[in-house]
Backbone as ProteinMPNN parsed JSONL, in Angstrom:
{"seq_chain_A": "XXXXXXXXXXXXXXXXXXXXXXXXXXXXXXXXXXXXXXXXXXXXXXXXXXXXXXXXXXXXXXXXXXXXXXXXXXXXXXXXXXXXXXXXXXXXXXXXXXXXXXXXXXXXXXXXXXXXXXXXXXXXX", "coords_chain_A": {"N_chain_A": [[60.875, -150.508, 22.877], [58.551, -151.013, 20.544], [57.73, -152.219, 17.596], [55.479, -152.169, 14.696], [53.907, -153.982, 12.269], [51.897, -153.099, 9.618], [50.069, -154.793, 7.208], [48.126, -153.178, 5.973], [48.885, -150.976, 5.518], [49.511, -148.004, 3.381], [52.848, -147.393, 2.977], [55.48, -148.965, 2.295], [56.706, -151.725, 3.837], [60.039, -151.524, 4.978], [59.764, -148.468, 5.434], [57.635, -148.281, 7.123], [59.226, -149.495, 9.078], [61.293, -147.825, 9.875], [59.9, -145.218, 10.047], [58.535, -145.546, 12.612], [60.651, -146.075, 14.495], [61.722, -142.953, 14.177], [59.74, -141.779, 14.983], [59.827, -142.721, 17.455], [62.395, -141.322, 18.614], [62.47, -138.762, 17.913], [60.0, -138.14, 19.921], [61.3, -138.788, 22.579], [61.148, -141.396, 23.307], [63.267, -143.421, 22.509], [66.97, -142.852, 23.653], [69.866, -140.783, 23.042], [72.566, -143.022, 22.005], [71.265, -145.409, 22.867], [71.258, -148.997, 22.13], [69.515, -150.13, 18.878], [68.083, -153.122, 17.855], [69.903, -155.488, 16.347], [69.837, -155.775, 12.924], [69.32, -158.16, 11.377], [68.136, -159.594, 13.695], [65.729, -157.957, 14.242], [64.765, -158.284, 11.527], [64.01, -161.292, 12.026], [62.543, -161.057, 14.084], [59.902, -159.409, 13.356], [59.418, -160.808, 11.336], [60.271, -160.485, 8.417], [62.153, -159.571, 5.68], [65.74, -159.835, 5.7], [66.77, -157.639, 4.18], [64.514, -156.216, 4.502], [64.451, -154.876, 7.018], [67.263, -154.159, 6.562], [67.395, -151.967, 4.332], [65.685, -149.696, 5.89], [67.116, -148.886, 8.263], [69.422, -147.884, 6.821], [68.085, -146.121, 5.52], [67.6, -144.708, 8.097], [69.58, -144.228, 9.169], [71.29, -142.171, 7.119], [69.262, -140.416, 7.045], [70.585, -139.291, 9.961], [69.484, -140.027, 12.165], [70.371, -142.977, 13.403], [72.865, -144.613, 14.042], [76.138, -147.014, 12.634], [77.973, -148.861, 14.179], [80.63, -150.522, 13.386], [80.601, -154.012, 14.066], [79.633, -153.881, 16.337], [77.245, -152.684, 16.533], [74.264, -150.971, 16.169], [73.144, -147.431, 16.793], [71.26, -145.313, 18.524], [71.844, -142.017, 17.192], [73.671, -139.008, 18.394], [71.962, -136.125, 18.952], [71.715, -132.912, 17.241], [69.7, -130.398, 19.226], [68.394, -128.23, 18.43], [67.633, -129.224, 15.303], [66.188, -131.661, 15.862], [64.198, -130.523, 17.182], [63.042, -128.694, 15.008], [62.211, -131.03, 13.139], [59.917, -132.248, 14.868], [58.519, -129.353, 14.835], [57.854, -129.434, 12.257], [56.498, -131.939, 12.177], [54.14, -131.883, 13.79], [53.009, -129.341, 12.804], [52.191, -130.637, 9.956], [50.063, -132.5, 11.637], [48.257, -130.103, 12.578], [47.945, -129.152, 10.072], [46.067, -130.666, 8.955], [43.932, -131.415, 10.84], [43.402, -128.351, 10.579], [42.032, -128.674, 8.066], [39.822, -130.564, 8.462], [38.55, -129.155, 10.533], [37.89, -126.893, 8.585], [36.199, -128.18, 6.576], [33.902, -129.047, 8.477], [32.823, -126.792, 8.672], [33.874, -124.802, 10.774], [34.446, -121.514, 12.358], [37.046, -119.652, 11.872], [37.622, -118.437, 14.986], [36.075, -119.854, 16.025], [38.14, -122.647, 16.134], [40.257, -121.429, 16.892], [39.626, -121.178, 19.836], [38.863, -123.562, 20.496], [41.448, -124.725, 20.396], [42.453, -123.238, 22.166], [40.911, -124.269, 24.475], [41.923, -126.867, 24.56], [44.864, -126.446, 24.768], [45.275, -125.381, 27.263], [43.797, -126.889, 28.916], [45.79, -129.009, 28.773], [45.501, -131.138, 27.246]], "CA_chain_A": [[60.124, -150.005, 21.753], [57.399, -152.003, 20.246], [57.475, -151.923, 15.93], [54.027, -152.756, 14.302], [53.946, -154.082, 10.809], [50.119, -153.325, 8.97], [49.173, -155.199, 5.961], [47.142, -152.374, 5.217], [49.659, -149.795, 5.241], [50.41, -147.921, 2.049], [53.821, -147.545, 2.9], [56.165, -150.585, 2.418], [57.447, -151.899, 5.103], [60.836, -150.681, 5.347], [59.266, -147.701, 5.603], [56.873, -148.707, 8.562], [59.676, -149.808, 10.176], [61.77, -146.461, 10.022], [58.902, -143.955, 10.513], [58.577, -145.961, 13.745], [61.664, -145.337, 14.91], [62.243, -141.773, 13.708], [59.37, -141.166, 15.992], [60.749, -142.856, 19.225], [63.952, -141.079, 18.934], [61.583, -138.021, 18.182], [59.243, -138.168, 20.874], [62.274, -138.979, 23.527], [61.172, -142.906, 23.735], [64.928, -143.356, 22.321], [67.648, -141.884, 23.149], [71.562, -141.104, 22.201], [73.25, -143.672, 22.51], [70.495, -146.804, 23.2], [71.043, -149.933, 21.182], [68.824, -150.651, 18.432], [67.996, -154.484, 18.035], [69.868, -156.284, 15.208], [69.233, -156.065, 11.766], [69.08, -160.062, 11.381], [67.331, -159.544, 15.282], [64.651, -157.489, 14.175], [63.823, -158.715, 10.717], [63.479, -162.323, 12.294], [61.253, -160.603, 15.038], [59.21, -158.868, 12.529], [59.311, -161.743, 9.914], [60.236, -159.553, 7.677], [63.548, -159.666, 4.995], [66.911, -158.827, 6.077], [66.862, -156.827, 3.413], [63.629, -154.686, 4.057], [65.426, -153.737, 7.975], [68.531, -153.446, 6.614], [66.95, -150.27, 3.903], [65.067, -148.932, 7.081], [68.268, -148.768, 8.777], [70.059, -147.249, 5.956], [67.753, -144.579, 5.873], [67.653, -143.165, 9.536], [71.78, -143.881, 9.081], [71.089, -141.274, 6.072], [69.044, -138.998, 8.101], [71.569, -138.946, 10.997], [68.906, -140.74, 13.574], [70.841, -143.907, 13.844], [74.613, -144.483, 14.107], [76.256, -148.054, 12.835], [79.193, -149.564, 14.108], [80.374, -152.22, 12.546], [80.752, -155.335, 14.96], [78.878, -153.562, 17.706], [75.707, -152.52, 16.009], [73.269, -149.788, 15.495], [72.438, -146.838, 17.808], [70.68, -143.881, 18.368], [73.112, -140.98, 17.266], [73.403, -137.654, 19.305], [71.621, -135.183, 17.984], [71.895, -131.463, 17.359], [68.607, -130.157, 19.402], [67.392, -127.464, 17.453], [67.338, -130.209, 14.399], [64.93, -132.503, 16.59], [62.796, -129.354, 17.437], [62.576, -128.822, 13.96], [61.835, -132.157, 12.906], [58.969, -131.836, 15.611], [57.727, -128.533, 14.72], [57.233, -129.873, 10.907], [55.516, -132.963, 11.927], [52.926, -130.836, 14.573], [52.562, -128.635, 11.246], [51.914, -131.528, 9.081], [48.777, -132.552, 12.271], [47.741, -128.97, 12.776], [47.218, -128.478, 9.091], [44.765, -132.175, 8.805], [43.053, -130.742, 12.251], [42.351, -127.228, 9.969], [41.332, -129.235, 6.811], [38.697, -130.86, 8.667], [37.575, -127.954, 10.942], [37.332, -125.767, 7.771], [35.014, -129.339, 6.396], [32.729, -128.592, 9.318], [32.486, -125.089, 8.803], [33.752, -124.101, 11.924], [34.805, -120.356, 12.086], [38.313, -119.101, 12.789], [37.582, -118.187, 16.175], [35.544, -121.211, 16.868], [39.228, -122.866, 15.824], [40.764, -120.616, 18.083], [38.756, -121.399, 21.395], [38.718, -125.08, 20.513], [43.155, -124.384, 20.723], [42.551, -122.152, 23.519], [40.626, -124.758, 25.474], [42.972, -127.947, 24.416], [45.828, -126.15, 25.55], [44.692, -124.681, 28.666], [43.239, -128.743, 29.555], [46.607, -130.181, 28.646], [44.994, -132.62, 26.255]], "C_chain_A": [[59.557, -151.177, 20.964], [57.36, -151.738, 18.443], [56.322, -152.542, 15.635], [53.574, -152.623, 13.057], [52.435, -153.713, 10.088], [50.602, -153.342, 7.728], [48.492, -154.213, 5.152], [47.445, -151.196, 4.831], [49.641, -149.522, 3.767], [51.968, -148.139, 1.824], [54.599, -148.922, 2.977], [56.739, -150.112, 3.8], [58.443, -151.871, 5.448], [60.493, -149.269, 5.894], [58.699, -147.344, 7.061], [57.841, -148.676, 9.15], [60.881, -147.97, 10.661], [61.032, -145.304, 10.226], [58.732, -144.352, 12.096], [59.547, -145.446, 14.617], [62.02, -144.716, 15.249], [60.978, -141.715, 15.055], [59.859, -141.568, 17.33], [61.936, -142.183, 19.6], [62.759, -139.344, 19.098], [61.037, -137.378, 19.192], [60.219, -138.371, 22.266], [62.261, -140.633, 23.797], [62.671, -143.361, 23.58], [65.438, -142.159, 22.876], [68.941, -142.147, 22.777], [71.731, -141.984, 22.985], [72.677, -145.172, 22.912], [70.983, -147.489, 21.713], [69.703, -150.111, 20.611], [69.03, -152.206, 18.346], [68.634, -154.834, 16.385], [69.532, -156.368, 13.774], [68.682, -157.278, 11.036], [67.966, -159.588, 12.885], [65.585, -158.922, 14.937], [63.995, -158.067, 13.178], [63.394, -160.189, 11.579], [62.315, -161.994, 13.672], [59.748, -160.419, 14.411], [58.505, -159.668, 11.601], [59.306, -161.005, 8.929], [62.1, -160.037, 6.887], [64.375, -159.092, 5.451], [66.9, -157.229, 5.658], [65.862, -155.174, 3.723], [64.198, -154.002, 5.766], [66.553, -153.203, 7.41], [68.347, -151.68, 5.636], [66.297, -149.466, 4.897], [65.777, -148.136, 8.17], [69.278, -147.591, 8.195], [69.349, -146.008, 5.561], [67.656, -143.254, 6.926], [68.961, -143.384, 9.671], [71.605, -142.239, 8.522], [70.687, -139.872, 6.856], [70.018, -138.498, 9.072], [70.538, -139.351, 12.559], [69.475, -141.4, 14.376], [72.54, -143.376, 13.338], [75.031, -146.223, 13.795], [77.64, -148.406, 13.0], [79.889, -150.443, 13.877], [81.389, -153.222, 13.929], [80.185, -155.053, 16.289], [77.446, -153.122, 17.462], [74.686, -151.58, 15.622], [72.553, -149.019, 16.66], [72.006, -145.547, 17.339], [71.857, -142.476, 18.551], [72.816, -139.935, 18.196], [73.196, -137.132, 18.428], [71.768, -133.88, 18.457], [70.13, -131.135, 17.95], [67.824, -129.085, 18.556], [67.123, -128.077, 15.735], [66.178, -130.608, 14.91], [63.908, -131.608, 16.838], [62.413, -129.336, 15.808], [61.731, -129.924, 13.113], [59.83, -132.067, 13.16], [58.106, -131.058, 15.304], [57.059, -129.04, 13.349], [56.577, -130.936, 11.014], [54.35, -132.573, 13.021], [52.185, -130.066, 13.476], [51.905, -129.376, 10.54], [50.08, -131.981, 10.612], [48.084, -131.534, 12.161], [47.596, -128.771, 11.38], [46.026, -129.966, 8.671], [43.546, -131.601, 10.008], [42.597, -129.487, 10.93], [41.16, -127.631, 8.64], [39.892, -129.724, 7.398], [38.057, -129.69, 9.276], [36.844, -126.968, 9.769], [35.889, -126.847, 6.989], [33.876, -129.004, 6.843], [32.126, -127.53, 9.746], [32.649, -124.423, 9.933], [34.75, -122.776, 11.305], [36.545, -120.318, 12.511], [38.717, -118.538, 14.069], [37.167, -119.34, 16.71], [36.965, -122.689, 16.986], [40.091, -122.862, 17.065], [41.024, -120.85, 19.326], [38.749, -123.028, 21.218], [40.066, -125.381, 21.021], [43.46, -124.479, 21.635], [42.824, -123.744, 24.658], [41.608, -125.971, 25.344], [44.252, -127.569, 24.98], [46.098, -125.974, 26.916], [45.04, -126.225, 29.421], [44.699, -129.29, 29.276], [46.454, -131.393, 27.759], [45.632, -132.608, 25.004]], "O_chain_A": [[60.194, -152.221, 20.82], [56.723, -150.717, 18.187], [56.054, -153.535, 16.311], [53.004, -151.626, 12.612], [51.772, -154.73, 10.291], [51.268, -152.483, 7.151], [48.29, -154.308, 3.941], [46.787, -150.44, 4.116], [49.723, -150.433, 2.943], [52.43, -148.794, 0.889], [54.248, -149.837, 3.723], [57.032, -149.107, 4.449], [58.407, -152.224, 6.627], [61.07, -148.976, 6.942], [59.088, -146.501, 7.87], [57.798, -147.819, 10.032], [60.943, -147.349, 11.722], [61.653, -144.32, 10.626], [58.801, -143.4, 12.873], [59.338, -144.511, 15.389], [62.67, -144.807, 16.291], [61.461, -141.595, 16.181], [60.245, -140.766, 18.18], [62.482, -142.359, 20.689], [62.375, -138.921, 20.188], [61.38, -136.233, 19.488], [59.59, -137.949, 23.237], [63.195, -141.158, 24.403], [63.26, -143.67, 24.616], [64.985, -141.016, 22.841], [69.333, -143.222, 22.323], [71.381, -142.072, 24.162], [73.471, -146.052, 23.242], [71.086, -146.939, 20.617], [68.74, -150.242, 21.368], [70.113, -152.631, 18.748], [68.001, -154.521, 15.377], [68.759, -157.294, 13.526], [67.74, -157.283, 10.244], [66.835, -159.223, 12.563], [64.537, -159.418, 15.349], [62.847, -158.457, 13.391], [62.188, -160.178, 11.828], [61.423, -162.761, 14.035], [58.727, -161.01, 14.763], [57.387, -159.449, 11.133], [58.198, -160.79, 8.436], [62.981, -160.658, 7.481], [64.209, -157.908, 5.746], [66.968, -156.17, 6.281], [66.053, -153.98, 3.496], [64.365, -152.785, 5.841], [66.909, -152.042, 7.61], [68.859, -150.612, 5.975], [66.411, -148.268, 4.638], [65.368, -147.158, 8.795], [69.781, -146.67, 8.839], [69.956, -144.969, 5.301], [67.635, -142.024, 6.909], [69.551, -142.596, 10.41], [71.74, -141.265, 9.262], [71.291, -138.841, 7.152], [70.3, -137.3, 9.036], [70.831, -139.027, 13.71], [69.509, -141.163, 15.583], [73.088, -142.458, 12.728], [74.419, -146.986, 14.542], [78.441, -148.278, 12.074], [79.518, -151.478, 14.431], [82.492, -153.029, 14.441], [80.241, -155.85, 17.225], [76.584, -153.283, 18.326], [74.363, -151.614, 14.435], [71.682, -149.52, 17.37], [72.214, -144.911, 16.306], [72.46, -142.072, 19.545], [71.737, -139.952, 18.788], [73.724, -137.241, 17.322], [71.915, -133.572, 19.64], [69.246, -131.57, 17.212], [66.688, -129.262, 18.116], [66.442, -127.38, 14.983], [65.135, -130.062, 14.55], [62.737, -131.96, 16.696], [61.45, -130.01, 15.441], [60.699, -129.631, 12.51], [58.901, -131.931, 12.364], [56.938, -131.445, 15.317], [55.831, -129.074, 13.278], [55.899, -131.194, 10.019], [53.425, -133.371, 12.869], [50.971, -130.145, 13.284], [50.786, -128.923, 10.301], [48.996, -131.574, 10.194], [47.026, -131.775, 11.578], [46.798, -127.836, 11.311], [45.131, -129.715, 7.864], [42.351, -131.478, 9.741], [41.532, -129.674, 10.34], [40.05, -127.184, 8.35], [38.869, -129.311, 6.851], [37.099, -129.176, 8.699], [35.736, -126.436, 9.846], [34.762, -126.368, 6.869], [32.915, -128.699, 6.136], [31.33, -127.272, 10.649], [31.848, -123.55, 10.269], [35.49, -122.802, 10.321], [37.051, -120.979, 13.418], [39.875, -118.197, 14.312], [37.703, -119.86, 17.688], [36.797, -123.604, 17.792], [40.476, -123.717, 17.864], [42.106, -120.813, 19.913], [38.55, -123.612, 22.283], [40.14, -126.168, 21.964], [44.273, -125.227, 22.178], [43.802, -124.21, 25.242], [42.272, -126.022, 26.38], [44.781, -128.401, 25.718], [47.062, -126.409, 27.547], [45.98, -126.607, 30.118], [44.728, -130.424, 29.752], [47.189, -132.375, 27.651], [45.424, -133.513, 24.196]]}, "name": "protein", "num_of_chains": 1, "seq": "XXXXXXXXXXXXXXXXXXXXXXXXXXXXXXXXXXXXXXXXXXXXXXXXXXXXXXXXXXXXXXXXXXXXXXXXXXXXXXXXXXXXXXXXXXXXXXXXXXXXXXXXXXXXXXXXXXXXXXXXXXXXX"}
């Protein structure tokens, strides 16, 4: 897994680095039980403050993403699956309502919506 700091982000970069994350475990790129890299390991990867991995850390602890053991390190916890679906369905929700905001922008109809769905689904895309 690849982390990718932007300058231009709003979010601080603790932040960055835990939204990152949350989606690889998410998406299946993680899973239970993989080592994360270091909290010293990553900020000096990153160039970034102990400090701002170690709050990034301390939040997907919080969530129940990550797991830390102390003298062995930081992994991806097991999760309950209908959590992770959830997770999922609310951040598809959160796309699918930016996708309607603009369609309704471009005045497309609720059918034209629809058939745009239809055909994206159908195609696999």
């Amino acid at each position: 897994m690849r982390i990718v700091i932007s300058s231009l982000s709003r979010d601080p970069i603790y932040k960055q680095i835990a939204d990152q994350i949350r989606d690889a475990v998410l998406s299946g790129e993680l899973s239970e039980g993989d080592a994360l890299p270091s909290i010293r390991g990553l900020a000096k990867e990153l160039e970034v403050s102990v400090i701002t991995t170690s709050r990034a850390y301390e939040e997907l602890e919080k969530e129940g993403f990550i797991a830390s053991v102390p003298g062995k390190g930081s992994f991806v916890a097991g999760h309950n699956t209908e959590l992770i679906r959830e997770k999922r369905m609310h951040l598809l929700e959160e796309k699918l309502g930016e996708a309607m905001g603009d369609a309704k922008q471009m005045g497309l109809s609720f059918d034209e919506i629809v058939e745009i769905m239809r055909l994206l689904y159908e195609g696999g895309e």
